[in-house]
C-alpha positions in Angstrom: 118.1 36.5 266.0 115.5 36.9 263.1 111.8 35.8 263.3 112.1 36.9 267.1 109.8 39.2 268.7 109.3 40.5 272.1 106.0 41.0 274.4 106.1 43.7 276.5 103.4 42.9 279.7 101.4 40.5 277.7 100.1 43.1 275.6 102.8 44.9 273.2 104.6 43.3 270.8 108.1 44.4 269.7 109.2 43.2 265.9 112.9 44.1 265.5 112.7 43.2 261.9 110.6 45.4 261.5 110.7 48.1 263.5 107.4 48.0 265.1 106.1 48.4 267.9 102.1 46.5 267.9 99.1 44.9 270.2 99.5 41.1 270.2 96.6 41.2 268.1 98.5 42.1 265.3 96.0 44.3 263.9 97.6 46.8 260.9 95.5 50.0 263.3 97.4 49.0 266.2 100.9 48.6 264.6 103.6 51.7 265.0 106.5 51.9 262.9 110.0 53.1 264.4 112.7 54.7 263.1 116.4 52.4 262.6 117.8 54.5 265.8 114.5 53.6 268.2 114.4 50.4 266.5 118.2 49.5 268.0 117.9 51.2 271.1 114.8 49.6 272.5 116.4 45.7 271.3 119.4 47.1 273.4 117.5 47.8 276.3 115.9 44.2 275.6 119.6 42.8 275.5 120.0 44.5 278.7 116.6 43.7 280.9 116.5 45.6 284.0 120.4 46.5 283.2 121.1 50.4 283.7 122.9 51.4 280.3 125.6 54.2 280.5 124.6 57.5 278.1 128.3 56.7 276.7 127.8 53.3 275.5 124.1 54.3 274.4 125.7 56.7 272.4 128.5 54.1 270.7 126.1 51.5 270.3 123.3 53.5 269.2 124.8 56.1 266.4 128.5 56.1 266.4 129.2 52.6 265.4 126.9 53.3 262.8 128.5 56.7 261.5 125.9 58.9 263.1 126.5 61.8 265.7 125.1 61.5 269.2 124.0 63.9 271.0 121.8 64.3 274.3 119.2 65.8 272.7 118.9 62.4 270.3 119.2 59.9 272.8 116.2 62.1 275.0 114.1 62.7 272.0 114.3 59.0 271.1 113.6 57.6 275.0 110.5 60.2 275.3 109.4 58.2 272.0 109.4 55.5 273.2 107.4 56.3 276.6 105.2 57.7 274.6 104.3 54.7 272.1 104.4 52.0 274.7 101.9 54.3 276.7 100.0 54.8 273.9 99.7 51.1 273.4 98.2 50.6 276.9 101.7 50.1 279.1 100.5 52.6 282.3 103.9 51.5 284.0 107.2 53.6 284.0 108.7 51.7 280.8 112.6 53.1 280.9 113.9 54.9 283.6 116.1 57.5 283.9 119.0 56.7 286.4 120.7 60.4 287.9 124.2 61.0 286.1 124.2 56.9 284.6 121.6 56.8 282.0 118.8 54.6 281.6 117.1 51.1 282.0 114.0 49.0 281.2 112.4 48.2 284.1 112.6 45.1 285.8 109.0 45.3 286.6 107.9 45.4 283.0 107.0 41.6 282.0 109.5 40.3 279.0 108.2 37.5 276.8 110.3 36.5 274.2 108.3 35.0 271.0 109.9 32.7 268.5 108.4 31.8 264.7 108.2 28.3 264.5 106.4 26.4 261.6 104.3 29.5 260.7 103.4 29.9 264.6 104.2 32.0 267.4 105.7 30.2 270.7 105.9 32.0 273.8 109.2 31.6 275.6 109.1 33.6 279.1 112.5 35.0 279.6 112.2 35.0 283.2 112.2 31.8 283.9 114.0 30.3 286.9 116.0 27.8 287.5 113.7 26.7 290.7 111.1 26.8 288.6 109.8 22.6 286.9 108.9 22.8 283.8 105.7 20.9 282.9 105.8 17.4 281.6 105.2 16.9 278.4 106.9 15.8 274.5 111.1 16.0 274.9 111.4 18.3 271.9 108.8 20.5 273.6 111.5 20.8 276.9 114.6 21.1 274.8 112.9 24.3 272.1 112.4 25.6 275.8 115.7 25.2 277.2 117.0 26.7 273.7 114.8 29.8 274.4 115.9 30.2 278.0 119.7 29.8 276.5 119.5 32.3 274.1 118.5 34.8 276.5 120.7 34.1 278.8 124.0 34.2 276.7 122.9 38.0 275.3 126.0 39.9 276.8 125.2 42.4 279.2 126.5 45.6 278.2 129.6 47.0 280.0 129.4 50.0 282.3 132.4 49.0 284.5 134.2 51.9 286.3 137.8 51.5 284.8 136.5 52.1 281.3 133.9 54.9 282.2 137.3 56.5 284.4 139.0 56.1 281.2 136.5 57.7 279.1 136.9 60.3 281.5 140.5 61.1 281.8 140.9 61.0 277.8 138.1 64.0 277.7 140.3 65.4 280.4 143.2 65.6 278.5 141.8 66.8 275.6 140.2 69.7 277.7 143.7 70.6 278.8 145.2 70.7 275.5 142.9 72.9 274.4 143.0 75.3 277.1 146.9 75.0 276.5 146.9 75.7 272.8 144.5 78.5 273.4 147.3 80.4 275.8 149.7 79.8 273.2 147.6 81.2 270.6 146.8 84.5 273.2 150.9 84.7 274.4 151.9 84.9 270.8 149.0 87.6 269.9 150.2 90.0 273.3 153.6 89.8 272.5 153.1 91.0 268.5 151.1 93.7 270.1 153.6 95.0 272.6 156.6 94.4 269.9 154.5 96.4 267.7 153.5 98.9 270.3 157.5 99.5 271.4 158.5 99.8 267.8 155.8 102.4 267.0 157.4 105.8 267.0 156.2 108.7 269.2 155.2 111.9 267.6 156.9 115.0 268.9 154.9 118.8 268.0 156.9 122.0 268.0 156.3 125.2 267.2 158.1 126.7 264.4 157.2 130.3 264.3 154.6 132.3 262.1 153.7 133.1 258.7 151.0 135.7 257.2 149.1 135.8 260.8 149.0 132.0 261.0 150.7 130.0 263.7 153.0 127.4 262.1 153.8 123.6 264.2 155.5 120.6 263.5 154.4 117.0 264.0 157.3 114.5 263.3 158.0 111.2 264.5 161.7 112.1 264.0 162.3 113.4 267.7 163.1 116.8 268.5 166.5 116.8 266.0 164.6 118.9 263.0 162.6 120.7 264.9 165.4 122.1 266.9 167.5 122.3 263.4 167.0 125.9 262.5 167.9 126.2 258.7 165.1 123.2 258.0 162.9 125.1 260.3 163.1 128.0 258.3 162.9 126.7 254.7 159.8 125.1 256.1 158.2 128.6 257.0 159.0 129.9 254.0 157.2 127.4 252.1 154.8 127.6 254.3 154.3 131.6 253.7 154.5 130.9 249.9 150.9 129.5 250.1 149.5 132.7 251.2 146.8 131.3 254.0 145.2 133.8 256.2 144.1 132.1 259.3 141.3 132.9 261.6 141.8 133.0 265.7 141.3 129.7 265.6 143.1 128.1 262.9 146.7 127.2 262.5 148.9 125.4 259.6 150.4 122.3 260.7 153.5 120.7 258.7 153.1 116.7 259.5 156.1 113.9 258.4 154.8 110.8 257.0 156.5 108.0 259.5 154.5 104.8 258.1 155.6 105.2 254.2 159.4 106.1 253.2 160.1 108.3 250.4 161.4 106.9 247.2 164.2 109.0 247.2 166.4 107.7 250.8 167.3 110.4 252.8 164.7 112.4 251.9 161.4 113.7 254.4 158.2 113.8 252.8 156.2 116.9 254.9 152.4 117.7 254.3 151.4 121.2 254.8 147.7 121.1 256.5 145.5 123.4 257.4 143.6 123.1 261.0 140.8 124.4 262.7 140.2 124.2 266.4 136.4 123.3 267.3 136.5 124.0 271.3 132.6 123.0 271.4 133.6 119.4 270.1 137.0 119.6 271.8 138.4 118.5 268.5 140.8 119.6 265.8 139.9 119.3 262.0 143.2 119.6 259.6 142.7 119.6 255.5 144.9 119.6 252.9 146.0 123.0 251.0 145.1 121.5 247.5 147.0 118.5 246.5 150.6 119.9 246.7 152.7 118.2 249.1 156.5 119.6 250.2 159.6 117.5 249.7 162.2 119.2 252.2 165.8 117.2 252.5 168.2 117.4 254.8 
């Protein structure tokens, strides 16, 4: 296929070796340069004359055998480029068109010449040539280059768009889709289920009330049910402790003894309590509770 060029409606010329796009003049103002990826797709649509070619095999042909991703906006980008540089080179007529949910073709109605170097010298070989068409009388050679030409047009395979493989295309994209959607549930089963095995093993607090001390109200916050709040001798030493730190509350302040049910003490068997002091902010509708210092109770049962 080297040293052959293509005329496009008598006028542009198409060098694949290149990658040019030119006037038949061949004059260096009027030639255009392409890049490798409009370079292949416009010889496939020559390959294919008047063929529509499927965006799938377009995208194979064009950048995946060749390592590259495709992508709609590539393929458009590289179409409208070529529109535009045939139009520029003085083709009016609707080059490729676009065919609704297929993908693309040169038109039929755009004039394909195929040209062929020979001894330093262009020869025009006119690719649509019929077969009820006589070919004028002349040298022997002359008629055989020509049947040549029209052969090696003719045995360019035409690219496949049959509907098994494009239904097979399909369902493989299909089932990829549905695996995905299935390893996604998966993925969202196993996350609900940690979160409700966590939420049912998370202990509930219970409060109490376990008497008062120096004018200030003293509750209990446990996440050890309603066993040591109930259990009077703890409930007591924890009042007296509680009155050994001398707080004087206001109307709106309490201490509040709280069990720590995330972290077990070192010592097994033994309750770490913190003694807290609270506030009630009724404007806020909150509670604020602080620390009395940095001592913390250790009361065992």
């Amino acid at each position: 296929m080297h040293g052959i060029k293509y005329r496009f409606n008598d006028l542009v010329v198409f060098d694949p070796d290149e990658a040019t796009l030119s006037l038949g003049d061949l004059n260096d103002d009027d030639v255009i340069a392409i890049s490798s990826v409009t370079c292949r797709l416009l010889q496939l649509f020559v390959e294919n004359h008047g063929e529509v070619i499927s965006r799938d095999v377009l995208f194979k042909r064009i950048w995946d055998d060749y390592g590259m991703i495709s992508g709609n906006n590539n393929l458009n980008q590289n179409i409208s480029k070529l529109r535009k540089i045939v139009k520029t080179l003085g083709i009016d007529d609707e080059f490729i068109s676009t065919v609704p949910k297929t993908g693309f073709v040169l038109n039929k109605e755009i004039k394909l010449d195929v040209l062929r170097e020979a001894e330093g010298e262009e020869e025009p070989a006119t690719a649509t040539l019929g077969l009820d068409e006589t070919l004028p009388v002349g040298d022997a050679d002359e008629s055989s280059d020509v049947s040549e030409r029209n052969t090696s047009l003719s045995v360019t395979e035409p690219v496949s768009n049959s509907p098994k493989k494009l239904i097979s295309s399909s369902l493989l994209l299909n089932k990829k889709k549905i695996y995905l959607l299935f390893f996604i549930s998966l993925i969202t089963l196993a996350a609900a289920m940690v979160y409700l095995f966590n939420y049912r093993m998370t202990p509930v607090a219970n409060e109490g009330y376990l008497g008062m001390v120096n004018g200030c109200k003293v509750f209990l916050v446990t996440n050890q049910g309603e066993n040591i709040i109930n259990n009077k001798p703890v409930s007591e030493e924890m009042l007296r402790y509680a009155a050994s730190k001398q707080q004087v509350c206001r109307g709106d302040e309490y201490l509040l003894i709280r069990d720590d049910a995330l972290v077990q003490s070192y010592i097994p068997g033994v309750k770490r309590l913190f003694l807290l002091k609270c506030e009630i902010l009724r404007e806020h509708r909150i509670e604020m509770c602080s620390g009395l210092g940095s001592e913390k109770a250790i009361i065992s049962n």
